[in-house]
N, CA, C and O of each residue as an XYZ file, in Angstrom:
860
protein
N      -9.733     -5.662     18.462
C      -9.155     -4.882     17.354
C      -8.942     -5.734     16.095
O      -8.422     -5.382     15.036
N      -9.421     -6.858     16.410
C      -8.896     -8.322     14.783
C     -10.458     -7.993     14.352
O     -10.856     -9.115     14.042
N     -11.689     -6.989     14.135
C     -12.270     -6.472     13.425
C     -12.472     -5.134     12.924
O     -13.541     -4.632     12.577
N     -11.022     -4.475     12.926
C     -11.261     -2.780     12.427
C      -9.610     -2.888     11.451
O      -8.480     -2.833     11.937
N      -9.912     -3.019     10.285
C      -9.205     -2.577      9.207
C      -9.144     -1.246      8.309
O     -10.180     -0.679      7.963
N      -8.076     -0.857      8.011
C      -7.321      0.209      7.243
C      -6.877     -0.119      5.538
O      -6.053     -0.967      5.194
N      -7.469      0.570      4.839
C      -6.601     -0.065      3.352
C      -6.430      1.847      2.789
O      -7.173      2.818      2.934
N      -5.205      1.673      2.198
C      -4.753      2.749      1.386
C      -3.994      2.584      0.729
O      -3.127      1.767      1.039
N      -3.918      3.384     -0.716
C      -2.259      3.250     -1.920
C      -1.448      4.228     -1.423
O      -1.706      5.171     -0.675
N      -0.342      3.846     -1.986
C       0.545      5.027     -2.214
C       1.778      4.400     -3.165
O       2.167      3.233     -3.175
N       2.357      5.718     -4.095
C       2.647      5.681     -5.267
C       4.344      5.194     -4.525
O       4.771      5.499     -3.412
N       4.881      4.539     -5.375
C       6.667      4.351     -5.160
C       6.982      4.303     -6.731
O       6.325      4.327     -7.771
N       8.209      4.230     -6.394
C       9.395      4.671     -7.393
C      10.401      3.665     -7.727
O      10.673      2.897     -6.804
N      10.856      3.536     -8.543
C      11.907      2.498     -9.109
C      13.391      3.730     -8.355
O      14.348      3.492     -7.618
N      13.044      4.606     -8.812
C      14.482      5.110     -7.807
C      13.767      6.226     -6.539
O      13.233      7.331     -6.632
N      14.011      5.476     -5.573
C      13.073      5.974     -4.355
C      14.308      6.987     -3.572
O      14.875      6.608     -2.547
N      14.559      8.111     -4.133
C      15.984      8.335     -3.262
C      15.570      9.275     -1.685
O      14.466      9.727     -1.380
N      16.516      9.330     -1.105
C      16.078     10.263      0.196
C      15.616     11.791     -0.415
O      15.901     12.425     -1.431
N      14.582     12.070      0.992
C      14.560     13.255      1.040
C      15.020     14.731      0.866
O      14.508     15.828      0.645
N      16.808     13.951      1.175
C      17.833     14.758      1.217
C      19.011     14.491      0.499
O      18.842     13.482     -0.184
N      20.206     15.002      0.357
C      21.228     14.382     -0.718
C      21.697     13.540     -0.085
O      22.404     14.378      0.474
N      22.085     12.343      0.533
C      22.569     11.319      1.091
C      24.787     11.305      0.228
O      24.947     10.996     -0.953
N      25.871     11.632      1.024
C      26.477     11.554      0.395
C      27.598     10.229      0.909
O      27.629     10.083      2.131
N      28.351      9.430      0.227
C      28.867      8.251      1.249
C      30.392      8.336      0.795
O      30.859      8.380     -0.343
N      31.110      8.346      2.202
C      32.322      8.401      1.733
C      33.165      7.883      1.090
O      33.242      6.739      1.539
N      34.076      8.036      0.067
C      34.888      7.812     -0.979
C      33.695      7.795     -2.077
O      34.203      7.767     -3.198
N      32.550      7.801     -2.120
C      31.317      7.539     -3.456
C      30.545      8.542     -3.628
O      30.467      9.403     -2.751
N      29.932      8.614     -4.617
C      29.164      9.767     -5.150
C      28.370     10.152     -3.784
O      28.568      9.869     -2.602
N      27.153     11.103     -4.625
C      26.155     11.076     -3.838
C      24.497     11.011     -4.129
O      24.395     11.463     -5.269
N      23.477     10.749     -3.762
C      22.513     10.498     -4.397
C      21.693     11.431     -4.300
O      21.751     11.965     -3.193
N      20.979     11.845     -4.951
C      19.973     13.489     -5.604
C      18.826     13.145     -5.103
O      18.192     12.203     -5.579
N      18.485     13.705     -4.290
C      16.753     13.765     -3.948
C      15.932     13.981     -5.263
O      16.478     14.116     -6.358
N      14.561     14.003     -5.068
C      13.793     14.569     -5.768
C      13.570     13.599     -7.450
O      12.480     13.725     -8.007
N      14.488     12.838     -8.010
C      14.441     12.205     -8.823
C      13.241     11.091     -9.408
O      13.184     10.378    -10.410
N      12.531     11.278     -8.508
C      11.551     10.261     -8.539
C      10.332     10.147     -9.747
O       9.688      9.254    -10.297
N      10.421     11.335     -9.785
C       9.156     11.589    -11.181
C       9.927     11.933    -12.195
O       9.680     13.000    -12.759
N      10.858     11.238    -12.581
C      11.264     11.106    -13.487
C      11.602      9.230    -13.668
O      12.332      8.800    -14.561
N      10.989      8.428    -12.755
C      11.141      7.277    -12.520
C      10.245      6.398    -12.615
O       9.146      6.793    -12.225
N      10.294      5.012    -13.104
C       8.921      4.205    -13.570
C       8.409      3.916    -11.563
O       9.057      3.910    -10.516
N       7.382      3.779    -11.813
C       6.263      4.246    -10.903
C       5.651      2.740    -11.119
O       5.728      1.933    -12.045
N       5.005      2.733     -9.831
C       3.453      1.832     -9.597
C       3.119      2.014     -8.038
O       3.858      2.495     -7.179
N       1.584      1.414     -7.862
C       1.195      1.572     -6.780
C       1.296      0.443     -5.814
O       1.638     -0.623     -6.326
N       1.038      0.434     -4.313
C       1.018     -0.357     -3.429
C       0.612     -0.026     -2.477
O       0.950      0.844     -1.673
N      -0.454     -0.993     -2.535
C      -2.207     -1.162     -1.862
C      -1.631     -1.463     -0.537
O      -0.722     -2.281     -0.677
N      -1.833     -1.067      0.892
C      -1.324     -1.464      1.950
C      -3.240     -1.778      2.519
O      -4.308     -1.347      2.083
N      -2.922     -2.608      3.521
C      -4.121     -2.969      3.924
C      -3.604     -3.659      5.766
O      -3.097     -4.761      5.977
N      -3.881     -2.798      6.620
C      -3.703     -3.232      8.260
C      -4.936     -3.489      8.610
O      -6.002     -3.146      8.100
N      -4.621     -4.312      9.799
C      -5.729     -4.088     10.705
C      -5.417     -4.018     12.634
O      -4.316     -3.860     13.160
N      -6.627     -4.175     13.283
C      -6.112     -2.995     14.208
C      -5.303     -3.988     15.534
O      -4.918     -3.459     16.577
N      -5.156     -5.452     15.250
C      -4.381     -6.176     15.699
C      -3.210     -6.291     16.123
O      -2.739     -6.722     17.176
N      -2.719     -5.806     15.080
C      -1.374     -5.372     14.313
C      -1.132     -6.104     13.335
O       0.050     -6.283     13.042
N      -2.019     -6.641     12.669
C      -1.449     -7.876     11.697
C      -1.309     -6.894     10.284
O      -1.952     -5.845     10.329
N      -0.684     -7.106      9.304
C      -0.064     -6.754      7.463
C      -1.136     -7.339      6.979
O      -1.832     -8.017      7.734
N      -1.459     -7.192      5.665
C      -2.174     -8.157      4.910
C      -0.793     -8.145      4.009
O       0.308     -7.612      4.147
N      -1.444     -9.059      2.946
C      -0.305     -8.586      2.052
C      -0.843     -7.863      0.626
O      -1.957     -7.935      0.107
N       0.237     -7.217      0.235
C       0.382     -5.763     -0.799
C      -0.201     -6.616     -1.849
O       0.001     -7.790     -2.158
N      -1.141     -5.513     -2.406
C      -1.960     -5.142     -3.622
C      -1.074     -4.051     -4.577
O      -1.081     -2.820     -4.609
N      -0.332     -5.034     -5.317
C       0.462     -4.267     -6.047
C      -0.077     -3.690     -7.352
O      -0.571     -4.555     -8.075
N      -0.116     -2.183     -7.944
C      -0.864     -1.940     -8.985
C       0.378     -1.354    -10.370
O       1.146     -0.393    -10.431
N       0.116     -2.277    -11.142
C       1.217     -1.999    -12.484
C       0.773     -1.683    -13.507
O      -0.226     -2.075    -14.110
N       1.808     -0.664    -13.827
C       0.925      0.270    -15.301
C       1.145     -0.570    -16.464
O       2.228     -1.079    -16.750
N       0.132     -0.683    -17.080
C      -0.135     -1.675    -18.372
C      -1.751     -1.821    -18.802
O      -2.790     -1.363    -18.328
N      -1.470     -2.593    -19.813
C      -3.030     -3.161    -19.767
C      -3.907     -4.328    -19.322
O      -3.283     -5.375    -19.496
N      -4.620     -4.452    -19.024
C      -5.148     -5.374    -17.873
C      -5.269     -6.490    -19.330
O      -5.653     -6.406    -20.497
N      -4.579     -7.710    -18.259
C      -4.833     -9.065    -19.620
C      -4.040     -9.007    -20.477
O      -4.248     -9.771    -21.421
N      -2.715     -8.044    -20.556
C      -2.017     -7.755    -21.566
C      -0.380     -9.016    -21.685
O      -0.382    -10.212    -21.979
N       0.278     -8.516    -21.485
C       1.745     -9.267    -21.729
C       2.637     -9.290    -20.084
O       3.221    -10.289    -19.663
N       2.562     -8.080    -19.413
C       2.688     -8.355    -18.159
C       2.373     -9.164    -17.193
O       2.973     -9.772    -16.307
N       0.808     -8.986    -17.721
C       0.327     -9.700    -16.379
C      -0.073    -11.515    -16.995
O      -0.076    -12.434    -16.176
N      -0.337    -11.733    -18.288
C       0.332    -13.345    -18.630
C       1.436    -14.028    -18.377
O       1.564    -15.224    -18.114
N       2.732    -12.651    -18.536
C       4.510    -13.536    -18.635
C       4.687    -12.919    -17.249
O       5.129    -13.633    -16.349
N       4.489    -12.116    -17.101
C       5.268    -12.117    -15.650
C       4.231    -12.245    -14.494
O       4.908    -13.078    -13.891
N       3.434    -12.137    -13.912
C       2.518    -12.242    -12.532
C       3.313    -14.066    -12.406
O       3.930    -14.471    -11.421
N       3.126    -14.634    -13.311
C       3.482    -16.126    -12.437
C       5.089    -16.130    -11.658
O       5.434    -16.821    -10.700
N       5.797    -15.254    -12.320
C       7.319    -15.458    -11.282
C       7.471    -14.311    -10.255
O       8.502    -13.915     -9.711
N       5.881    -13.764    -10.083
C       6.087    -12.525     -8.787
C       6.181    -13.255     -7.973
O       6.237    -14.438     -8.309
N       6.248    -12.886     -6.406
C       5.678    -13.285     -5.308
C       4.836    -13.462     -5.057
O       3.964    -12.613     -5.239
N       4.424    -15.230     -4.214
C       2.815    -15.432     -4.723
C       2.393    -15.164     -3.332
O       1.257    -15.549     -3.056
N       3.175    -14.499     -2.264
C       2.140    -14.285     -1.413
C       1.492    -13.184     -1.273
O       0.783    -13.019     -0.280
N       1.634    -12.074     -2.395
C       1.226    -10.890     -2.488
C       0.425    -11.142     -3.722
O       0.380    -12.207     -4.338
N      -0.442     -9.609     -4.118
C      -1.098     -9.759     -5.046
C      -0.754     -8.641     -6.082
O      -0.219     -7.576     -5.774
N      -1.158     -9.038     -7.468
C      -1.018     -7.812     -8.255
C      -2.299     -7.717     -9.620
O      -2.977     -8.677     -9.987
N      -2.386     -5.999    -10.316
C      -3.452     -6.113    -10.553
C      -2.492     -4.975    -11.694
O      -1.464     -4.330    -11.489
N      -3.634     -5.144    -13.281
C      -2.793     -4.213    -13.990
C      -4.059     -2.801    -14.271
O      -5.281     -2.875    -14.402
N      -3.188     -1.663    -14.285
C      -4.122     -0.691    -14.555
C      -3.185      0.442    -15.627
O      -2.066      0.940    -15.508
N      -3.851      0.507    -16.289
C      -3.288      1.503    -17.712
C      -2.377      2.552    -16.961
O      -1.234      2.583    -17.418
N      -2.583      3.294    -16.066
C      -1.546      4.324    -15.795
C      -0.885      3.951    -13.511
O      -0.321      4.654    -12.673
N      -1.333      2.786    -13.519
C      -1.006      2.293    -12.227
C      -1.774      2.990    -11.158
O      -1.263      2.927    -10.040
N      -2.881      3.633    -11.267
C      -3.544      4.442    -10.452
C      -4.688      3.358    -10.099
O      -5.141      2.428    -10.766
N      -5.001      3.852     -8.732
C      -6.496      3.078     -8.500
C      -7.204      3.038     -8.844
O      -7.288      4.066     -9.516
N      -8.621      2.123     -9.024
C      -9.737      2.782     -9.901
C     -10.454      1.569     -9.652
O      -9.720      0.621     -9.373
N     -12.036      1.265     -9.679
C     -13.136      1.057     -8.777
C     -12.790     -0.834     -9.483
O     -13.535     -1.724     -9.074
N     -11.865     -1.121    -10.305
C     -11.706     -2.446    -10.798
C     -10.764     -2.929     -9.721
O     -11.123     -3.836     -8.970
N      -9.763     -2.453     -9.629
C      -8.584     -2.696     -9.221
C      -9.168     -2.569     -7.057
O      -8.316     -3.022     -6.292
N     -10.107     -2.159     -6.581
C     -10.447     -2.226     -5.143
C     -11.456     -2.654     -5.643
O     -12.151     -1.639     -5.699
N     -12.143     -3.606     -6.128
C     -13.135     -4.589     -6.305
C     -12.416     -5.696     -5.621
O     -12.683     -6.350     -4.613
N     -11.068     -5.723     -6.766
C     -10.141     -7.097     -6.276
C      -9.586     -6.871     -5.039
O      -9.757     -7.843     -4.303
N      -8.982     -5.957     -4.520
C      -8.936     -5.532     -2.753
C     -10.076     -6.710     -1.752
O      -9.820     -7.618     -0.962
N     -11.178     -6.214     -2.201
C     -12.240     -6.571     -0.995
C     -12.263     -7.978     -1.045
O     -12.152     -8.688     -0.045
N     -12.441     -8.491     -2.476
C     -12.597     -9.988     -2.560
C     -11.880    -10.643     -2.469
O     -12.113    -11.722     -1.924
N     -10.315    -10.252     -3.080
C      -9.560    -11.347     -3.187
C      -8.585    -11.312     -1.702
O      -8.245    -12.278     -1.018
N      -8.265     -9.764     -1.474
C      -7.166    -10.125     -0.230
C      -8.078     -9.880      0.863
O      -7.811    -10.464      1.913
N      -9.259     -9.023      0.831
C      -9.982     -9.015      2.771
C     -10.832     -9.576      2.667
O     -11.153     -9.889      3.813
N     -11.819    -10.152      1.687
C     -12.728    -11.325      2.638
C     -12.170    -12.050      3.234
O     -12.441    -12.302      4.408
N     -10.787    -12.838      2.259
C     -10.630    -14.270      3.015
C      -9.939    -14.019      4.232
O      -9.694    -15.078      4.811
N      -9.392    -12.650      5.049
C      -9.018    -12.564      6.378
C     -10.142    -12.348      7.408
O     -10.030    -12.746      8.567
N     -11.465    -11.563      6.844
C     -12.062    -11.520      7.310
C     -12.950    -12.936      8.230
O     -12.885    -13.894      7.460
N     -13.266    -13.115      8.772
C     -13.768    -13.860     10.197
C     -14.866    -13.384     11.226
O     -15.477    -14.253     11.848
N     -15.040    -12.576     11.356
C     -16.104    -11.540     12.009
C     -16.844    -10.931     11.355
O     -16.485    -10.834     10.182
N     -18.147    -10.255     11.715
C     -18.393     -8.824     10.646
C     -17.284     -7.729     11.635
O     -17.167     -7.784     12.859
N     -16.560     -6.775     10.702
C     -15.569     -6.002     10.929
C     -16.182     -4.707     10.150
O     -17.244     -4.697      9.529
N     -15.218     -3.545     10.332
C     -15.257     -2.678      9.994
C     -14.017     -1.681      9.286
O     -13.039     -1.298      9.929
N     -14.284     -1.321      7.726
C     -13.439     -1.049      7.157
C     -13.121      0.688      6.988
O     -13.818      1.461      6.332
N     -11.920      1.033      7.743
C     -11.341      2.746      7.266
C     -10.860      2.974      5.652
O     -10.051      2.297      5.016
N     -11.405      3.809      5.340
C     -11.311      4.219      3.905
C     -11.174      5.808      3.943
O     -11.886      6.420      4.739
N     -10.271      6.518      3.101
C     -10.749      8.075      2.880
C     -11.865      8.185      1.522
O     -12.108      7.299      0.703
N     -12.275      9.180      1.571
C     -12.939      9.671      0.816
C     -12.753      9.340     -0.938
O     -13.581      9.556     -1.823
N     -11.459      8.785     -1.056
C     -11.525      8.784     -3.168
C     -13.111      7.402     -3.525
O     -13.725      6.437     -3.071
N     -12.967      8.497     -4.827
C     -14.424      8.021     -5.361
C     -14.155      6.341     -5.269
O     -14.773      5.944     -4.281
N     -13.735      5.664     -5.672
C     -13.775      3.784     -5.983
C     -13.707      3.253     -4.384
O     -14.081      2.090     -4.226
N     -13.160      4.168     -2.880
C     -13.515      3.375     -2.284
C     -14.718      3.634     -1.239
O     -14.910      2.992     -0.206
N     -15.401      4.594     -1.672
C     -16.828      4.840     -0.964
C     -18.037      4.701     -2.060
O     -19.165      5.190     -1.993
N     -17.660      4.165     -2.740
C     -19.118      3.939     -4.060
C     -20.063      3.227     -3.547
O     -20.237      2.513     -2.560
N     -20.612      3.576     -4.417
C     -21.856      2.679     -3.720
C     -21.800      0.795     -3.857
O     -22.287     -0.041     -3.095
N     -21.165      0.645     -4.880
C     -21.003     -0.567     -5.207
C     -19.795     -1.068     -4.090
O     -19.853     -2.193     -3.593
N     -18.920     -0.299     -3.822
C     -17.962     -0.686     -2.696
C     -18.880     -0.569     -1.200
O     -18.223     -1.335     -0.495
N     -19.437     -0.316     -0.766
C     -20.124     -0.472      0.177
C     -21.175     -1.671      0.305
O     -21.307     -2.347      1.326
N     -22.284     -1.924     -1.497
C     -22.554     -2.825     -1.197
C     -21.626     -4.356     -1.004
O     -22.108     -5.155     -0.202
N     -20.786     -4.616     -1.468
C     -19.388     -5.381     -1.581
C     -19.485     -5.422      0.025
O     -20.106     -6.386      0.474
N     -19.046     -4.662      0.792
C     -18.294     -4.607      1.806
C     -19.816     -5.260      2.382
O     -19.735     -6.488      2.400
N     -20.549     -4.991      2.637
C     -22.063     -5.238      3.382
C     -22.507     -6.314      3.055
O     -22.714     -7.074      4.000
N     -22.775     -6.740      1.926
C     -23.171     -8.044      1.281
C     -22.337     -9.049      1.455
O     -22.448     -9.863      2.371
N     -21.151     -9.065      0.301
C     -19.969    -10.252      0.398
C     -18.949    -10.619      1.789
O     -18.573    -11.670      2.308
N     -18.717     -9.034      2.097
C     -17.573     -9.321      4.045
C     -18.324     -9.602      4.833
O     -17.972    -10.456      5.646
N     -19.817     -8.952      4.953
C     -20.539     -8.965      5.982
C     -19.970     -8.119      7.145
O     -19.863     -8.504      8.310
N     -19.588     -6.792      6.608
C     -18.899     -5.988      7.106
C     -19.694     -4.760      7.191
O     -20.922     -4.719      7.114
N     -18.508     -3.254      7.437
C     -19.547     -1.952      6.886
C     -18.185     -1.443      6.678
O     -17.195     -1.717      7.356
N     -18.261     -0.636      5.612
C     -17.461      0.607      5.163
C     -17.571      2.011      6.037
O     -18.713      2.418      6.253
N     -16.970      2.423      6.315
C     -16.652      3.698      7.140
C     -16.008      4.808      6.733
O     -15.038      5.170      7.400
N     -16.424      5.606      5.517
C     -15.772      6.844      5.146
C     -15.027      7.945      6.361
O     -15.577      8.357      7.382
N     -14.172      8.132      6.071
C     -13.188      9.090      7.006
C     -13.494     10.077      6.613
O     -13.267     10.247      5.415
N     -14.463     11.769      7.744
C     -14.164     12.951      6.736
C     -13.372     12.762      5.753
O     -12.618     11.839      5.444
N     -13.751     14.187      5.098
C     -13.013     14.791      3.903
C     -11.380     15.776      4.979
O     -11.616     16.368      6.032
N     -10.420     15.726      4.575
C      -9.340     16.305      5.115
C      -8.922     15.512      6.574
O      -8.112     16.174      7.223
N      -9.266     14.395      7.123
C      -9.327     14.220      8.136
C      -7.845     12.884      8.004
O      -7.406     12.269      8.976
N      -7.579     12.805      7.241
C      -7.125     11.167      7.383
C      -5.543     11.419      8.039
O      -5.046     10.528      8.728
N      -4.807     12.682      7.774
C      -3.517     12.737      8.501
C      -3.623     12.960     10.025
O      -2.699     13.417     10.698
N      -5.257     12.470     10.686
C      -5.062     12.712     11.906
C      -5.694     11.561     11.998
O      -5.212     10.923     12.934
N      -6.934     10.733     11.229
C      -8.177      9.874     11.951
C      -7.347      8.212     11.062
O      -7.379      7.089     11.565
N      -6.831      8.497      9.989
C      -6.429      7.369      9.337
C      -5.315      6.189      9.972
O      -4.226      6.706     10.219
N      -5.373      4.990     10.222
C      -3.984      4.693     10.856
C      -2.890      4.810      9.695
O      -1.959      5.609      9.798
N      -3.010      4.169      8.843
C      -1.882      4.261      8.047
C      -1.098      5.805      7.250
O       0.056      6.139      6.979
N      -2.466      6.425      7.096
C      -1.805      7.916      7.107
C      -0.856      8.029      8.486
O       0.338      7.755      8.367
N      -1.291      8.363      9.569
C      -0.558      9.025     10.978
C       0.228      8.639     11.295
O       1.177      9.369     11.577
N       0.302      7.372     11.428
C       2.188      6.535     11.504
C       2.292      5.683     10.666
O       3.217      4.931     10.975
N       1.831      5.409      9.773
C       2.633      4.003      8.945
C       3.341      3.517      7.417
O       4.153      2.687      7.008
N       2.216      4.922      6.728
C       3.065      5.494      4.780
C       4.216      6.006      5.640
O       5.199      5.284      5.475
N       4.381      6.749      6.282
C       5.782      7.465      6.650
C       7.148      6.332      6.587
O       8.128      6.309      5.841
N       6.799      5.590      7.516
C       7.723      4.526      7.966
C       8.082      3.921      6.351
O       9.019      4.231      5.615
N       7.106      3.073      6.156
C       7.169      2.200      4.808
C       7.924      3.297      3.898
O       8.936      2.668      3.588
N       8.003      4.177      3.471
C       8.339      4.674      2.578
C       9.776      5.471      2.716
O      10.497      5.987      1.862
N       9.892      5.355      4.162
C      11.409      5.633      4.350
C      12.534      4.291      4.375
O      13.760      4.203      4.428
N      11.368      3.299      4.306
C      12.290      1.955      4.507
C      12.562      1.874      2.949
O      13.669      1.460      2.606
N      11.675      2.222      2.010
C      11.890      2.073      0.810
C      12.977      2.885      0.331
O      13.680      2.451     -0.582
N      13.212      4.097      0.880
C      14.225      4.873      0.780
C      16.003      4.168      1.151
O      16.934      3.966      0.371
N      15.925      3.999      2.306
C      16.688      3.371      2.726
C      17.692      1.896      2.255
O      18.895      1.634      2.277
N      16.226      1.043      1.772
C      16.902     -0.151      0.646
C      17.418      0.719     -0.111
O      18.607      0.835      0.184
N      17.098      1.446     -1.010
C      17.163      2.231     -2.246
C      18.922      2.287     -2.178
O      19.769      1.868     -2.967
N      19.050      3.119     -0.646
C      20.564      3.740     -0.756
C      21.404      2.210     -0.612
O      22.314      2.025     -1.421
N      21.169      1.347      0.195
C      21.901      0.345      0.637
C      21.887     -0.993     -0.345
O      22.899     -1.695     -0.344
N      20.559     -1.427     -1.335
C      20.848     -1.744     -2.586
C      20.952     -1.567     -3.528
O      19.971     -2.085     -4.061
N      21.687     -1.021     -4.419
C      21.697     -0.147     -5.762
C      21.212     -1.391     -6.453
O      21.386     -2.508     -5.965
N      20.618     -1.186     -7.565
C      20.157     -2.338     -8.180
C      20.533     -1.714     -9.703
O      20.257     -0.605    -10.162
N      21.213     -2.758    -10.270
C      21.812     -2.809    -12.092
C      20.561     -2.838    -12.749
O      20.683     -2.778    -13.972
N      19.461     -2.906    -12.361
C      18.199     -3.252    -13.123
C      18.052     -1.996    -14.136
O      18.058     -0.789    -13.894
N      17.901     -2.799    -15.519
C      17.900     -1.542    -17.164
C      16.446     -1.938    -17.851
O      15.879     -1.075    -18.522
N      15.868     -3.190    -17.691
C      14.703     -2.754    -18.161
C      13.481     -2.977    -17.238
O      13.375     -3.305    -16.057
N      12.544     -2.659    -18.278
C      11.032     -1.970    -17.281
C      11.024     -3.709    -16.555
O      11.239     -3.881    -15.355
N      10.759     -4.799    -17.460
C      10.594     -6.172    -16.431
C      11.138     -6.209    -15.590
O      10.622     -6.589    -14.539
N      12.919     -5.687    -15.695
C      13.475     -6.034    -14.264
C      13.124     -4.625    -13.231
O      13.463     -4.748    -12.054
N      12.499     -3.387    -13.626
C      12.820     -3.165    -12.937
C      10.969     -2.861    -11.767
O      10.667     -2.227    -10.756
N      10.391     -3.599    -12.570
C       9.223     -4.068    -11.894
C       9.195     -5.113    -10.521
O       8.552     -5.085     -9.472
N      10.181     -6.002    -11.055
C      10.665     -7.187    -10.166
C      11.213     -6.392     -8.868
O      10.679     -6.425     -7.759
N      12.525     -5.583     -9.256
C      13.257     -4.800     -8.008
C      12.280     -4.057     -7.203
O      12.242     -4.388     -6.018
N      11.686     -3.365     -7.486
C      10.423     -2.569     -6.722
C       9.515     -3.675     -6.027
O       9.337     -3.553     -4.815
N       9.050     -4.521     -6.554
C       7.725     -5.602     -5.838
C       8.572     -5.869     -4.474
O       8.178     -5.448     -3.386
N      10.171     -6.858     -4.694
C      10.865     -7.465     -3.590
C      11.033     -6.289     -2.480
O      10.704     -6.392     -1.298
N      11.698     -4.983     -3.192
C      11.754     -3.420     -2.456
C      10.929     -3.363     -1.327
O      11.248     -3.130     -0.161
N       9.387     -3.700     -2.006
C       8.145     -3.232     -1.275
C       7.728     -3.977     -0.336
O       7.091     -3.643      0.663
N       8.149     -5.179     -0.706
C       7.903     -6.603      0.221
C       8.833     -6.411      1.687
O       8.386     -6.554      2.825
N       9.825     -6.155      1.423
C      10.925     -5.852      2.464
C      11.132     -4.741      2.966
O      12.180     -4.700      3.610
N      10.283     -3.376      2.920
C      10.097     -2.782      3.568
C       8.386     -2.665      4.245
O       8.052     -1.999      5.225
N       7.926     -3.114      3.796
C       6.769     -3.936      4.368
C       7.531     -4.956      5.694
O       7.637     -4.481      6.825
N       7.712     -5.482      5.574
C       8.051     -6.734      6.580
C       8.487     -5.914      7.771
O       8.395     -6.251      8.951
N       8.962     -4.817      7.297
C      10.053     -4.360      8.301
C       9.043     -3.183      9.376
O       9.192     -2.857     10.553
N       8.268     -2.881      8.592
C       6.869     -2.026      9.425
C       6.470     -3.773     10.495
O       6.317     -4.959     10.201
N       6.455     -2.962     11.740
C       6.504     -3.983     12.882
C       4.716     -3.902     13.458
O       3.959     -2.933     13.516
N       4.442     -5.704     13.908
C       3.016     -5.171     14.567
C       3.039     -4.182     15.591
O       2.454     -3.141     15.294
N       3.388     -4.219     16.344
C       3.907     -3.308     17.725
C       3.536     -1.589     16.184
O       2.431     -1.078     16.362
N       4.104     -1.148     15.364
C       3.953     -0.269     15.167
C       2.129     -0.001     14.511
O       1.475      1.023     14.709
N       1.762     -0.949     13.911
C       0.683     -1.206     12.799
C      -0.754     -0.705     14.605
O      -1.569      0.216     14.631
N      -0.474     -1.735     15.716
C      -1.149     -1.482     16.561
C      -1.207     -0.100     16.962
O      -2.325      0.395     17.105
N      -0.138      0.632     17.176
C      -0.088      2.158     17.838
C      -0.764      2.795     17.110
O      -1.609      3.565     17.568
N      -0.520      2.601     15.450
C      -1.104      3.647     14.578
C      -2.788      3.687     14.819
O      -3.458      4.717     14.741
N      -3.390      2.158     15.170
C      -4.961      2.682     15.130
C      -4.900      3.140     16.695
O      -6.004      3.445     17.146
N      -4.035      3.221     17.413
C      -4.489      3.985     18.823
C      -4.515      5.292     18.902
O      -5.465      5.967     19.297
N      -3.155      5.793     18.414
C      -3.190      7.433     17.578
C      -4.192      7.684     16.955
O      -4.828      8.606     17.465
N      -4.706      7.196     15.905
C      -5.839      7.686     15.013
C      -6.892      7.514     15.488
O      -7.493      8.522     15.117
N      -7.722      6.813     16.191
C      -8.994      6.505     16.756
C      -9.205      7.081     18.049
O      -8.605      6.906     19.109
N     -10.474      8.021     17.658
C     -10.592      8.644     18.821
C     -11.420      8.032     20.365
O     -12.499      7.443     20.415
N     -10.618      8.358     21.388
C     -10.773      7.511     22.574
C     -11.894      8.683     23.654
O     -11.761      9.877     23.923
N     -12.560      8.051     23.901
C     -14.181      8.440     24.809
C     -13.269      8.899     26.105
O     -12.391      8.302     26.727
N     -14.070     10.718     26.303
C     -13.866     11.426     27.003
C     -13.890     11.049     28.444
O     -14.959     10.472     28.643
N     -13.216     11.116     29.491
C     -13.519     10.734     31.189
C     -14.071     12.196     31.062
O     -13.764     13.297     30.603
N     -15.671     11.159     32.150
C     -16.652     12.312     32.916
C     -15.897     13.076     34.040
O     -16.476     13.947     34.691
């Protein structure tokens, strides 16, 4: 299973609140739903079927080469990565740097990579990437299929993103501007990352991968 990898985004929130109104005694209470009204970026998760993390491909809205990513990328966390994109969305630049910079160098085998269907990670140029430079193959997931065939869809955005919830309620963070509050989200993401366990990262490709019928 240390040659079948998973990579997917998903969007977080500078105020990531619960699902539900969370209320704590003698203290307010905190409002669901607040989130899109909240500075935003993405985070690239990337498993494989070991159970091992890679580490997060963080995507920040700006301009690539701009003032962010000169003054601040040097005091992020350098064991993660980050990449700037005008509205923090994915896009065929930003999983260029995916393949090369964080999964070749784990790669070791020729392996095989789960992807859903969005255009930048089944292109053609992402496939040759994956074939040429990993010495790998890309593996498109049907279309509609990934909340059953994906690992990180079926058990593992869930988890991560309730852990993000969870810091949320248990560290309030004073953070007032966009720098700091870029910083609070990266550490956020890092630490609820950590907290997604191999033991769980393994189950998810056993759930999702379908297992050969007894005759």
């Amino acid at each position: 299973m240390d040659t079948l990898y998973n990579a997917d985004e998903t969007g977080m929130y500078y105020d990531m609140c619960p699902n539900s109104i969370w209320a704590v005694r003698g203290g307010g209470s905190y409002v669901a739903n607040s989130e899109r009204h909240s500075y935003r970026m993405t985070a690239l998760l990337t498993v494989r079927g070991d159970g091992k993390k890679l580490p997060i491909l963080f995507i920040i809205r700006g301009e690539p080469g701009g003032d962010i990513e000169t003054k601040e990328f040097p005091d992020y966390p350098p064991e993660h990565f980050y990449a700037m994109q005008k509205k923090a969305w994915m896009n065929g630049t930003v999983w260029k740097y995916l393949l090369r910079d964080v999964l070749k160098s784990d790669i070791e085998n020729p392996s095989v990579l789960l992807v859903d269907n969005f255009d930048s990670h089944v292109s053609e140029e992402s496939e040759k990437i994956v074939g040429e430079e990993l010495g790998s193959e890309l593996c498109a997931l049907p279309p509609n299929s990934t909340s059953h065939c994906q690992p990180l869809d079926v058990s593992l955005m869930g988890p991560f993103k309730q852990h993000l919830r969870d810091l949320w309620v248990l560290t309030k963070s004073t953070a007032t501007t966009a720098k700091e509050k870029r910083l609070v989200m990266i550490h956020r993401a890092i630490k609820a990352w950590d907290m997604v366990t191999e033991d769980e990262v393994r189950a998810s490709f056993v759930k999702a991968l379908p297992r050969p019928m007894d005759n």
